[in-house]
C-alpha positions in Angstrom: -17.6 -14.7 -12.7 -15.9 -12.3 -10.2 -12.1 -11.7 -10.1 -9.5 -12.3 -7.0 -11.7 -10.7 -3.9 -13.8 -7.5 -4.7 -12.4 -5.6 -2.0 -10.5 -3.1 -4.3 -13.7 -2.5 -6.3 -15.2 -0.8 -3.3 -12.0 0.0 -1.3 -13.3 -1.7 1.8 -9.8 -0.8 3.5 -10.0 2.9 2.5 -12.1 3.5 6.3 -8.8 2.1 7.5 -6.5 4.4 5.8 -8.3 7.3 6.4 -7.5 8.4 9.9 -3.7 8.0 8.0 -4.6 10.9 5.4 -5.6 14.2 4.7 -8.7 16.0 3.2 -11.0 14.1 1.0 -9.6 11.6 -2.2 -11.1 11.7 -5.3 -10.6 9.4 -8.1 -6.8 11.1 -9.6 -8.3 13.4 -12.8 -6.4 16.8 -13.5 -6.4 17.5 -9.6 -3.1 17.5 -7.6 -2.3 17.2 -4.1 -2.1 14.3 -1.8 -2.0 10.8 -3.5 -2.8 7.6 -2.4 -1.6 4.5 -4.2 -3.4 1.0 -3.9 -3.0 -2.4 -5.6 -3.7 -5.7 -5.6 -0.2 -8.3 -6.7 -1.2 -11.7 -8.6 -0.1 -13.2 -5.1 -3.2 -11.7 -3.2 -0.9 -8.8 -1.3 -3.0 -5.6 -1.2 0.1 -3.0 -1.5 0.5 1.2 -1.6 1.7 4.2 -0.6 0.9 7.5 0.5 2.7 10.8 -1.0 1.6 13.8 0.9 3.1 16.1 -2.2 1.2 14.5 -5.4 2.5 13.8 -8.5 3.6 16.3 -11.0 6.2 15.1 -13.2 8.6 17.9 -12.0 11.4 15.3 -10.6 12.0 14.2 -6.6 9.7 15.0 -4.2 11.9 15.4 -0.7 9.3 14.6 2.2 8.9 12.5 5.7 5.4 12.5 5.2 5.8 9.8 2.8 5.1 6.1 3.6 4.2 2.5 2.6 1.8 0.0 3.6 0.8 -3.8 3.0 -1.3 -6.6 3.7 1.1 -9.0 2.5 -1.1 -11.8 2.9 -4.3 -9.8 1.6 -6.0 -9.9 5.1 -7.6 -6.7 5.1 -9.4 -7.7 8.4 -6.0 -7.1 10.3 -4.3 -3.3 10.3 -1.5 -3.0 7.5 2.1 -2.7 8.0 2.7 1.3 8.0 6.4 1.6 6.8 7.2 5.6 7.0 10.3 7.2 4.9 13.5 6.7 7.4 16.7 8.9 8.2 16.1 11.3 5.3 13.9 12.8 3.6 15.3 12.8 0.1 14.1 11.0 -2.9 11.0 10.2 -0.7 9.3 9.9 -3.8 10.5 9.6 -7.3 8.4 11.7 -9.9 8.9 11.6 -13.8 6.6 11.6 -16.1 7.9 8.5 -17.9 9.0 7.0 -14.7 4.9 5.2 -13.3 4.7 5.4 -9.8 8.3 5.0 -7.5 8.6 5.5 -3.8 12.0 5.2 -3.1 14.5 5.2 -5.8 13.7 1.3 -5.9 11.3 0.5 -2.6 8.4 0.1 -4.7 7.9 1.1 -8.4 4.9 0.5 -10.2 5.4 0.4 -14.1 3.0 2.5 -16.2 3.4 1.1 -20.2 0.5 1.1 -22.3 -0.1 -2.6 -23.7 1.6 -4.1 -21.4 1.4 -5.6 -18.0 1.3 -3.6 -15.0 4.6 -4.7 -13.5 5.8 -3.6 -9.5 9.4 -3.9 -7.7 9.9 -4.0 -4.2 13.3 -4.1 -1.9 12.9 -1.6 1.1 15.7 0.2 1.5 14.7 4.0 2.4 11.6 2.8 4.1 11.1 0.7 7.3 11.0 -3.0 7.1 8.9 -5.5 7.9 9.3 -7.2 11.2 11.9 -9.9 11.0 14.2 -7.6 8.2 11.4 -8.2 5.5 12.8 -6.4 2.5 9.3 -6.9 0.3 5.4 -5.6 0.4 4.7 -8.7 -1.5 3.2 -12.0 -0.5 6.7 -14.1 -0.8 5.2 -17.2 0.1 2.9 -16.7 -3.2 5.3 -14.7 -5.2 8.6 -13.4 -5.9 10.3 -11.0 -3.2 11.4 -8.1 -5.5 9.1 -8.2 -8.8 5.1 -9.0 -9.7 2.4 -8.2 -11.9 -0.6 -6.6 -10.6 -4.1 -7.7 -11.3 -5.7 -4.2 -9.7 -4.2 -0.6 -9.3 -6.4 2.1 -8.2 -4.9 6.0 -7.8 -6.8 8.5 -5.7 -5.6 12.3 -5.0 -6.6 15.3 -2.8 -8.5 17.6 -4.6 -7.0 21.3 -4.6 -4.0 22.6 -4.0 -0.8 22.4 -6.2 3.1 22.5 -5.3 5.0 26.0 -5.3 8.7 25.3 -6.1 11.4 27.8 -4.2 15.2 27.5 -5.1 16.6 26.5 -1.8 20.5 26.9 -2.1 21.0 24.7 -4.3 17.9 22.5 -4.3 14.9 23.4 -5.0 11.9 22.6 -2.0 8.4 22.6 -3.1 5.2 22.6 -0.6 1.5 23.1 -1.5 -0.4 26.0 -2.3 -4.4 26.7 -2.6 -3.8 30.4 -4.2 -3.7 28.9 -8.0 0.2 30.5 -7.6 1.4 26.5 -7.4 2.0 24.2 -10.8 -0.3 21.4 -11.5 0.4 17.9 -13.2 0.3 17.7 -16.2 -3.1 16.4 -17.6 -3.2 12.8 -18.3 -0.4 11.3 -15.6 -1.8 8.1 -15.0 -4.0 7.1 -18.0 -4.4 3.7 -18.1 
């Protein structure tokens, strides 16, 4: 018996995405760099995110490269709904090691716990909305606006390349590196 639509299983919208992105994906292992986020809610919406600085576990990732996308309805025959980081770039990307997966301090987080559920918030607030003020990635008419489970969660990075971190002033920037001078993530993120 198959599950909700296959197309996750062979990422038949990835062709889409890619003239969005970078250098090649691979399946996220030990490498850091450029992640791309994709899941499927238990309302049929195919939801992600693209975060041009990977995931290290070394806090707030400050970037307008940063953005969101849908299909709320799960048509991935039709383009998504891009929805790029607006008026700053702070907080672009929340990163903690015990935090899963947050873009936005609350416009989507996806909620890593082993045993449980994988849960996902929505309520746009530092990225574009939908058309018509939509404040959710989610399928509403199939599921609530601000909070779902999701039946399929794949995570895919760039291979090479880690983040240098500079003190700034007071704030420390950090930008990618393919000397080995950069910090990786720590092995093991996003073991599910």
């Amino acid at each position: 018996m198959q599950g909700p639509r296959d197309d996750l299983a062979h990422l038949s919208m990835l062709p889409l995405l890619l003239p969005l992105l970078l250098p090649p994906l691979l399946l996220l292992s030990t490498y850091s760099g450029a992640a791309l986020v994709v899941a499927r809610t238990q309302g049929g919406a195919v939801i992600g995110g693209y975060n041009p600085l990977g995931y290290d576990g070394y806090g707030n990732k400050a970037t307008m490269g940063a953005f969101l996308f849908t299909w709320p309805d799960g048509d991935m025959s039709k383009l998504p709904h891009k929805l790029p980081k607006v008026s700053t770039d702070q907080m672009a990307v929340v990163d903690g090691l015990d935090k899963g997966i947050h873009f936005g301090p609350g416009d989507l987080k996806i909620l890593l716990e082993r045993g449980t559920p994988t849960r996902a918030t929505c309520k746009l607030i530092d990225y574009q909305r939908l058309p018509k003020n939509g404040k959710s990635l989610f399928n509403t008419a199939a599921e609530s606006p601000t909070k779902t489970e999701l039946v399929e969660l794949r995570v895919f990075v760039r291979k090479g390349g880690k983040l240098k971190y500079e003190l700034d002033g007071l704030r420390w920037k950090s930008y990618v590196v393919d000397d080995g001078s950069g910090e990786g993530p720590p092995v093991g993120i996003f073991t599910l």
